[in-house]
C-alpha positions as CSV (number, residue, x, y, z in Angstrom):
1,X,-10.4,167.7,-5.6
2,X,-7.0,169.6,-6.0
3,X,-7.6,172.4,-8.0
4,X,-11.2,171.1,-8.8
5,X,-11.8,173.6,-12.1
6,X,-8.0,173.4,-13.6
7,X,-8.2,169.7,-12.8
8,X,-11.6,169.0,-14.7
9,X,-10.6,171.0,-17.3
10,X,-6.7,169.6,-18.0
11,X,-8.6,166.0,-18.0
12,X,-10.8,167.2,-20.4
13,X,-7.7,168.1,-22.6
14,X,-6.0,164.6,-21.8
15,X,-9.0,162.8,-23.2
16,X,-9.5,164.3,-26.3
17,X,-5.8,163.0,-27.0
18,X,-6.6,159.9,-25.8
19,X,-9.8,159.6,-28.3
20,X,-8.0,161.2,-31.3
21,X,-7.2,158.4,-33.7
22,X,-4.0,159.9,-35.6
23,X,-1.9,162.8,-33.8
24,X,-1.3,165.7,-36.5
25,X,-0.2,169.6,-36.5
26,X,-3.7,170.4,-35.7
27,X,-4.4,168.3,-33.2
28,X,-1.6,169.5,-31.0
29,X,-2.3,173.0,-32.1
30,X,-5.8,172.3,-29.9
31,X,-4.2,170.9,-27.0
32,X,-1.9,174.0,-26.5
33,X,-4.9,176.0,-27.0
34,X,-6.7,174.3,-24.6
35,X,-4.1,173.8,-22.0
36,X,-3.4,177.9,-22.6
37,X,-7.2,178.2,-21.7
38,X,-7.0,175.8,-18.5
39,X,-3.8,177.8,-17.0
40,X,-5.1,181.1,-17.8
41,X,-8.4,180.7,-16.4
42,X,-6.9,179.4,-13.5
43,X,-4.3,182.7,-13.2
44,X,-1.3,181.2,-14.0
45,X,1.0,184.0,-15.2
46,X,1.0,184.8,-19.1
47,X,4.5,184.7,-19.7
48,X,4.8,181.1,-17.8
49,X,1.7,179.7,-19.7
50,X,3.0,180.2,-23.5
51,X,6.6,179.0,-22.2
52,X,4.9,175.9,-21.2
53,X,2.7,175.7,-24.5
54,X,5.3,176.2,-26.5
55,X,7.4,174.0,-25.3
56,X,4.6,171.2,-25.5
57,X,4.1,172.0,-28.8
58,X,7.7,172.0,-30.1
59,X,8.3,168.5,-28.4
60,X,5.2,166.8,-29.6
61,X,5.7,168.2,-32.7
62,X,9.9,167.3,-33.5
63,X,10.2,164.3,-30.8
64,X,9.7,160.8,-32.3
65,X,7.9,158.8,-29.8
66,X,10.3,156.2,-27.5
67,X,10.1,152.5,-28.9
68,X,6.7,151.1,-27.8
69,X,4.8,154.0,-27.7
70,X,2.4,155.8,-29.8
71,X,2.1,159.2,-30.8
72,X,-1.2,160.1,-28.1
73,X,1.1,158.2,-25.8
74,X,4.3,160.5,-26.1
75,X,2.4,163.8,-26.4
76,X,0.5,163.1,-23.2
77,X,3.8,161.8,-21.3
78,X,5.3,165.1,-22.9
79,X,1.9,167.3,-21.4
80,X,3.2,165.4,-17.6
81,X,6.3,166.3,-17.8
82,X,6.2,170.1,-18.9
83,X,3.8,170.5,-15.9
84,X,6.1,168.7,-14.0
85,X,8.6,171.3,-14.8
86,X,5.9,174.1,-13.1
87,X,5.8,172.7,-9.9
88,X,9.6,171.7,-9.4
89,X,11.2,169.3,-7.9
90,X,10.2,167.4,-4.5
91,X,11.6,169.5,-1.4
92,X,13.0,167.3,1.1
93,X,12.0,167.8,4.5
94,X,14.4,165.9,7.5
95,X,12.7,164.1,10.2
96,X,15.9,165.9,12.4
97,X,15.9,168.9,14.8
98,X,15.3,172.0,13.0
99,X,13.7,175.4,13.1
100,X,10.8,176.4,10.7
101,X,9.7,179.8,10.1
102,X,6.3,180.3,8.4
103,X,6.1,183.9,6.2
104,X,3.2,184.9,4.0
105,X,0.3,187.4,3.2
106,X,-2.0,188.1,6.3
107,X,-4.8,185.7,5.7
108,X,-3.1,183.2,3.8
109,X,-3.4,180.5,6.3
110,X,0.2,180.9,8.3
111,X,-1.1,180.2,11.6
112,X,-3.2,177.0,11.2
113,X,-0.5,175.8,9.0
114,X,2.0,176.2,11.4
115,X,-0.2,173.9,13.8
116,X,-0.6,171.5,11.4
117,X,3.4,171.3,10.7
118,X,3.2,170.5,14.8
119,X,1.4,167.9,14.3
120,X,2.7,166.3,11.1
121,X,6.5,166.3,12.6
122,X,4.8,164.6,16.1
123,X,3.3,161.9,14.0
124,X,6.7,161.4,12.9
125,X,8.5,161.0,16.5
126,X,9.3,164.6,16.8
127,X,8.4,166.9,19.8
128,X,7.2,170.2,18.5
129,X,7.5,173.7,19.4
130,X,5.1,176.6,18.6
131,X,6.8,180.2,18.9
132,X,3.7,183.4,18.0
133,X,5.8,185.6,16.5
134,X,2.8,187.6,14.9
135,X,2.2,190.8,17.8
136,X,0.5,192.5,14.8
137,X,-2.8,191.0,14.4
138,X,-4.9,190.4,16.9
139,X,-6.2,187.2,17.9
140,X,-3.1,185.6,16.4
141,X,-1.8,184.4,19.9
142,X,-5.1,182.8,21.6
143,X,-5.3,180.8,17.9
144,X,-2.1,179.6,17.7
145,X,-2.0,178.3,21.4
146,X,-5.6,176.7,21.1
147,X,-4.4,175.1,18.1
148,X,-1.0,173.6,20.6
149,X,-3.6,173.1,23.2
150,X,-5.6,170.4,20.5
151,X,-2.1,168.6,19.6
152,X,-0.9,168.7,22.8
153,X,2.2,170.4,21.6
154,X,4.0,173.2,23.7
155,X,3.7,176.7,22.9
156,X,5.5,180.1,23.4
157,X,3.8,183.6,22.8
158,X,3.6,186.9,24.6
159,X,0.2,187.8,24.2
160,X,0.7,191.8,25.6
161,X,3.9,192.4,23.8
162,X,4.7,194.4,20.3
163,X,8.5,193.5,20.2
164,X,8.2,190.2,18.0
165,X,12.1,189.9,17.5
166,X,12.3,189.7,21.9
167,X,8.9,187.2,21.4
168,X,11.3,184.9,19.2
169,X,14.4,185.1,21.3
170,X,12.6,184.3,24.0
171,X,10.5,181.7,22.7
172,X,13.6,180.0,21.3
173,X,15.3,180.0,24.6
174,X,12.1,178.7,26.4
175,X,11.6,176.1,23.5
176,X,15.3,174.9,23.2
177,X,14.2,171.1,24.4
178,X,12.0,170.7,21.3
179,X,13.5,169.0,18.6
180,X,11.5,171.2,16.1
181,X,10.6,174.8,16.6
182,X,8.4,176.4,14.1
183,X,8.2,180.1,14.2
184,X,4.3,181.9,12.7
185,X,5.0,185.5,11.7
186,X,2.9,188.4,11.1
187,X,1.3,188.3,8.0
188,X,2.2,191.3,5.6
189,X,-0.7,193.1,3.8
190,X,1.2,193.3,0.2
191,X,4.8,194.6,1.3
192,X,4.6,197.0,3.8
193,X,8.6,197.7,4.6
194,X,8.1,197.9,8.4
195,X,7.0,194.1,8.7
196,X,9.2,192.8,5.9
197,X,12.1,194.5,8.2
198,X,10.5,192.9,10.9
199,X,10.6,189.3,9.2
200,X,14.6,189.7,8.2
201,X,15.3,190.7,11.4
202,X,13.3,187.6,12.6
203,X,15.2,185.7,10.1
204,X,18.7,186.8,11.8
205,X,17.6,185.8,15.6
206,X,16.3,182.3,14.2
207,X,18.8,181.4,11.3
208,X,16.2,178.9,10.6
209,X,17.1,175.7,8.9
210,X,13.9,175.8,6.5
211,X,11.7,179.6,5.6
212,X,8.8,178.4,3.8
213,X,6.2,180.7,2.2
214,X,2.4,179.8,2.9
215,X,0.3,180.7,0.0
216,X,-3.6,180.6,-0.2
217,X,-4.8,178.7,-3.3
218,X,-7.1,181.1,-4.3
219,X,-4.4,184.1,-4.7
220,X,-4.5,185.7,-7.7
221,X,-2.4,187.3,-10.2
222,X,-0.6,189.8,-8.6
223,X,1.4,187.0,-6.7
224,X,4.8,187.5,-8.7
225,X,5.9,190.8,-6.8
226,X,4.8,189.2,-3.7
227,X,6.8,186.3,-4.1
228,X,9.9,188.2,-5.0
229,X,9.8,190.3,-2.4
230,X,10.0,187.6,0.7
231,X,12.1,185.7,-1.4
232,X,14.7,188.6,-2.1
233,X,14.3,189.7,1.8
234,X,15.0,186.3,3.4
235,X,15.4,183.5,0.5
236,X,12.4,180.8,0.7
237,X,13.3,177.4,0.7
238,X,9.7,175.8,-0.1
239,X,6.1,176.7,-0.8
240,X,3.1,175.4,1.5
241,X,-0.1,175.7,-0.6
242,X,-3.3,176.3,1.6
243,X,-7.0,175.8,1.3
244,X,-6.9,173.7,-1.8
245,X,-10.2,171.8,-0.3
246,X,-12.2,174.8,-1.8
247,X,-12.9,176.1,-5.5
248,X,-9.8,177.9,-5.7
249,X,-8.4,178.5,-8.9
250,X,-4.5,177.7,-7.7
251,X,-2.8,179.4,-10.5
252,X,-1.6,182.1,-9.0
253,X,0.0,180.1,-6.5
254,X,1.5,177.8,-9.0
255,X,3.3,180.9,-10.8
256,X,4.4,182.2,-7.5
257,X,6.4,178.6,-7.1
258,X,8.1,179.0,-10.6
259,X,8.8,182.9,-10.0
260,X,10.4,182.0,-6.6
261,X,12.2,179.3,-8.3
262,X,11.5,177.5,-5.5
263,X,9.5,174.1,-4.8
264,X,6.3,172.8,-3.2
265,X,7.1,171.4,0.4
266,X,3.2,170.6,1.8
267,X,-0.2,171.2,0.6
268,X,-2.9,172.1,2.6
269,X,-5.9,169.9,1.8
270,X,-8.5,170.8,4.5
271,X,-9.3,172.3,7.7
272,X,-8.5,169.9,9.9
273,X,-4.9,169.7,11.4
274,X,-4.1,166.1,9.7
275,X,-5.1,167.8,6.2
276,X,-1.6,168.5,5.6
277,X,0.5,166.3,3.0
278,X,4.1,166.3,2.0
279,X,4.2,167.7,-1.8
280,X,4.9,164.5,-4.7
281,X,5.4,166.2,-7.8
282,X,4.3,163.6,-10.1
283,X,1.7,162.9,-7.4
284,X,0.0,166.5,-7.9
285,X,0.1,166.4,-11.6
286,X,-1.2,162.6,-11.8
287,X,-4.3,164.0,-10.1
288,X,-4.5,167.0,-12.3
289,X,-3.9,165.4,-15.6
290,X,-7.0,162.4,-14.9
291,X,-4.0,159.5,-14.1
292,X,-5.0,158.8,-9.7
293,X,-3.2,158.4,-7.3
294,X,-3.6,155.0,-5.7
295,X,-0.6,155.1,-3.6
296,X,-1.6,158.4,-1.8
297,X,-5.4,157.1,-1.1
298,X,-4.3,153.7,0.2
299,X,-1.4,155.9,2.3
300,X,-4.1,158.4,3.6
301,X,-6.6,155.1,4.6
302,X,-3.1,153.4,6.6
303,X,-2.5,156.7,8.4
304,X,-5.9,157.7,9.3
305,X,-7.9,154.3,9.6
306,X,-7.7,151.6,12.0
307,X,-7.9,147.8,10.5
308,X,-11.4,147.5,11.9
309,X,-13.0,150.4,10.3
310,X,-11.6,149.9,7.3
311,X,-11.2,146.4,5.4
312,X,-10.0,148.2,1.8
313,X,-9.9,144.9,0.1
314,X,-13.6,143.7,0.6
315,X,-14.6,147.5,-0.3
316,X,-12.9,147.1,-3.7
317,X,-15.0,144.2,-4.6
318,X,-17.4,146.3,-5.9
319,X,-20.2,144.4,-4.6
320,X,-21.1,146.2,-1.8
321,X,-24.5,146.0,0.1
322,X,-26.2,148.5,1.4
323,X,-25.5,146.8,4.9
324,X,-21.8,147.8,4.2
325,X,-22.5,151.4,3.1
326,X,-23.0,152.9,7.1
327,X,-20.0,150.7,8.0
328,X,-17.8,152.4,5.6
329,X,-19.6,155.9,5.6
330,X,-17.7,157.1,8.6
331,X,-14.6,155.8,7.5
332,X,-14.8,157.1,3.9
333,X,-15.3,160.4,5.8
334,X,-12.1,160.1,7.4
335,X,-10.2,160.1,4.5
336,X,-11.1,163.4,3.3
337,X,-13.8,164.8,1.3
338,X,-15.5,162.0,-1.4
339,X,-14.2,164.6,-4.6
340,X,-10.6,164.4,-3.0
341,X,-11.0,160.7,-3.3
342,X,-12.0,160.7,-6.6
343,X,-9.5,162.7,-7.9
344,X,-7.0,159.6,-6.8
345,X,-8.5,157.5,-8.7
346,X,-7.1,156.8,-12.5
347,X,-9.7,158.0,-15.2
348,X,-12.3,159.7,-12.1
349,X,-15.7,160.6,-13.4
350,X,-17.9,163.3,-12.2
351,X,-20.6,163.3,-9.3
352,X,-23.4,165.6,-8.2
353,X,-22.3,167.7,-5.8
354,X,-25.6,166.1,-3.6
355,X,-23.4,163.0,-3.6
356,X,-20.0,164.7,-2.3
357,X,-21.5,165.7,0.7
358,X,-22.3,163.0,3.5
359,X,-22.5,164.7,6.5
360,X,-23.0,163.3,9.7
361,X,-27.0,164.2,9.3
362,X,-27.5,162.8,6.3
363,X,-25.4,159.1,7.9
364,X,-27.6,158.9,10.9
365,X,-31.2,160.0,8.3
366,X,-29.2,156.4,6.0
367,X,-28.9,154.3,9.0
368,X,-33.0,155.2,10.1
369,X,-33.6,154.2,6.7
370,X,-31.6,151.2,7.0
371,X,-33.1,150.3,10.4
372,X,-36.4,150.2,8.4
373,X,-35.7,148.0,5.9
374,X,-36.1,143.8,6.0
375,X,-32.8,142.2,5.7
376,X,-33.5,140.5,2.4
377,X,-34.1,144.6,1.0
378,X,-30.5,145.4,2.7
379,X,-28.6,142.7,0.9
380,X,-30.4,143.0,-2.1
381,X,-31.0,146.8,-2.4
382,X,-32.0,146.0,-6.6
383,X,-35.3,144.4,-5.2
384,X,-36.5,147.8,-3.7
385,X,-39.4,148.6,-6.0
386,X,-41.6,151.9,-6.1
387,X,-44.1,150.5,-3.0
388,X,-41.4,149.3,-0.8
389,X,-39.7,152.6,-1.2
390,X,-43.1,154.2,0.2
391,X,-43.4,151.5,3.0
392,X,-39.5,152.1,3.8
393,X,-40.4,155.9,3.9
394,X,-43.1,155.7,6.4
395,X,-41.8,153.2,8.3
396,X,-38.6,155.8,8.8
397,X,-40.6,158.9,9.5
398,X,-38.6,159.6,6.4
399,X,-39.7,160.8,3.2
400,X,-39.2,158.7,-0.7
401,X,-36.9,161.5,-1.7
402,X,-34.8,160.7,1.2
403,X,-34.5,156.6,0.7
404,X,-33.8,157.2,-3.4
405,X,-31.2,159.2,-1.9
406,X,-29.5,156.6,-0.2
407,X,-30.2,154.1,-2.7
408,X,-28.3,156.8,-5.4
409,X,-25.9,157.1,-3.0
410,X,-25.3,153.1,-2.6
411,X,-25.3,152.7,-6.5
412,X,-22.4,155.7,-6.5
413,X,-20.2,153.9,-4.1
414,X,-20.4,150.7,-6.0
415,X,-19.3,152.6,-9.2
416,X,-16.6,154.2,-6.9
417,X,-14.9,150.9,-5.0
418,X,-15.1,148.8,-8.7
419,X,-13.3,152.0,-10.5
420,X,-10.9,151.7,-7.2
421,X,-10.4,148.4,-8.1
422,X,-8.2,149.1,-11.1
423,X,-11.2,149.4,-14.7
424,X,-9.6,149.2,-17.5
425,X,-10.1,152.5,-18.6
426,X,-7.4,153.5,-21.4
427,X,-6.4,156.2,-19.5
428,X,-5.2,153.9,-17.1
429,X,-3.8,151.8,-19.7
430,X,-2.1,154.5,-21.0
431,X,-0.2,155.6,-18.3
432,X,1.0,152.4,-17.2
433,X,2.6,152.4,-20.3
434,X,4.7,155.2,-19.9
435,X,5.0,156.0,-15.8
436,X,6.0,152.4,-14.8
């Protein structure tokens, strides 16, 4: 999920609201408190956290709810739109010709991200460019030009070189029939003045039309210098959020966004070079707040899902057999990990970490299972008993363990698709109400 701990524990904050019969002084005391808990925990600068919390608690406090809304109703649309306020606005990125250059800490994720951006803007009906404009670390060239290799995109580097201004010049003059060039850049361990000269002087050769700063998730508190510093040396249009697939507590980058005073342009959801997504502000916070985000799951199943492997409306039925589950396993796959699924969908619920994890093993182990089983036990999976799991078993060269598995897993993705279906959870109710 995005921002998986801040996430779980924000929710947690929304539903006590949603729970609590009477809103009072107290009550929204307790939701600063615990909001102030979430952030914190999750390394969002002090000084940006009590702004936030105080500003929650002044509104909720002194506003009088709009007409046709309760009081658990406004403060929660009040909670939405102060985070709203963290992560800015939506940055607008033209489908035109444009250069791109990609700054950031060394290890932050510049170089895959820059591949991705190749992709994303080919998707869109826009040749790409690649320009290696890292001579500092090593192995930077051979990744970046595998990387253009796998999108079939074109590439410029100079792999024996140390002058990276001449790399760029060259590379733009090389590159000048690609309607987007994006420029990676040597990452800087903290702010050493050599390679932040290095990256103005970059700046000056390129003049690029967006400079967007790649953060890792999982940066910490000490991001506020950091940010300052490439934004005082070249001015950073945009943020691009990496590796927010993992545990990573995201508040660091969060606070490098509002001390920028910039705004989130893409998020990096994954490793693979389609796990890039342009930033929705109310998207994000929908997620992190417990509300889904429909729109984006159906969006992610049209761009990365053919009609046959995916019919959405017979999965949202609810009434799945286990003779759909292999069907759809591969596809569900495609969409991302299962807990980046769930986090799209309004009110969520939480799942062992056993049943987030499908791999490819465990889907061919399911469909031995299934290949054992009589078709009466496939449509009716309820009618597997204690002895036919045993006969199942052996018939499998499997072991019991392994078919309650699957059957778990079946009774999950029921509990999923119906929940996908809409529920009628108040949560959803709720925000409906207010978010149209």
């Amino acid at each position: 999920m995005v921002l998986d701990k801040l996430g779980s524990s924000l929710k947690n904050s929304v539903r006590k609201i949603v729970k609590k019969g009477r809103i009072d002084k107290e009550t929204v005391n307790e939701l600063a408190t615990d909001i102030q808990r979430a952030l914190l925990k999750s390394d969002v600068d002090v000084e940006l956290v009590q702004e936030l919390t105080d500003k929650i608690k002044d509104r909720a406090l002194n506003e009088e709810p709009p007409k046709g809304a309760s009081s658990r109703e406004h403060v929660i649309r009040i909670v939405y739109e102060e985070m709203l306020e963290i992560v800015g606005e939506e940055t607008e990125v033209p489908m035109e010709e444009q250069d791109i250059m990609l700054v950031g800490l060394q290890g932050s994720g510049k170089t895959t991200t820059a591949a991705k951006l190749a992709n994303y803007f080919q998707k869109k009906g826009l040749k790409p460019g690649l320009i290696c404009g890292d001579t500092f670390r090593p192995g930077a060239y051979n990744q970046l030009k595998e990387l253009s290799q796998r999108i079939d995109s074109v590439f410029y580097g100079e792999k024996e070189s140390e002058d990276a201004i001449q790399v760029v010049k060259n590379g733009l003059n090389e590159l000048k029939d690609s309607k987007v060039r994006i420029v990676d850049t040597a990452g800087r361990h903290s702010l050493e003045s050599d390679l932040i000269d290095e990256m103005e002087q970059i700046n000056e050769v390129v003049e690029p039309d967006k400079k967007f700063l790649v953060i890792d998730a999982s940066i910490g508190k000490g991001v506020k210098d950091q940010a300052n510093s490439f934004n005082e040396a070249i001015g950073i249009d945009g943020v691009i959020i990496t590796k927010l697939d993992g545990t990573a507590k995201g508040g660091g980058a969060l606070t490098a966004v509002s001390e920028a005073e910039t705004n989130i342009a893409f998020l990096g959801t994954g490793e693979k070079l389609n796990e890039l997504e342009e930033f929705e502000p109310d998207s994000f916070i929908s997620r992190l707040l417990g509300m889904g985000d429909i729109e984006k799951l159906a969006q992610r199943a049209e761009e990365r899902l053919s009609e046959e492997e995916m019919d959405m409306e017979s999965m949202m039925k609810g009434d799945i057999t286990l003779k759909d589950v292999y069907n759809q396993l591969e596809s569900i796959n495609k969409l991302g990990p299962l807990n980046q699924i769930m986090s799209m969908i309004p009110g969520g619920f939480n799942l062992p970490d056993d049943a987030l994890d499908v791999t490819k093993e465990k889907m061919q182990i399911y469909k031995i299972i299934m290949d054992s089983m009589t078709e009466e036990e496939m449509k009716n999976p309820q009618k597997i008993n204690s002895s036919r799991v045993e006969r199942i078993a052996k018939g499998s060269g499997t072991t019991r363990e392994s078919v309650n598995e699957l059957l778990k897993y079946h009774k999950m993705m029921k509990k999923v698709m119906k929940q996908m279906k809409g529920g009628r959870t108040p949560m959803k109710k709720m925000m409906k109400k207010f978010m149209g």
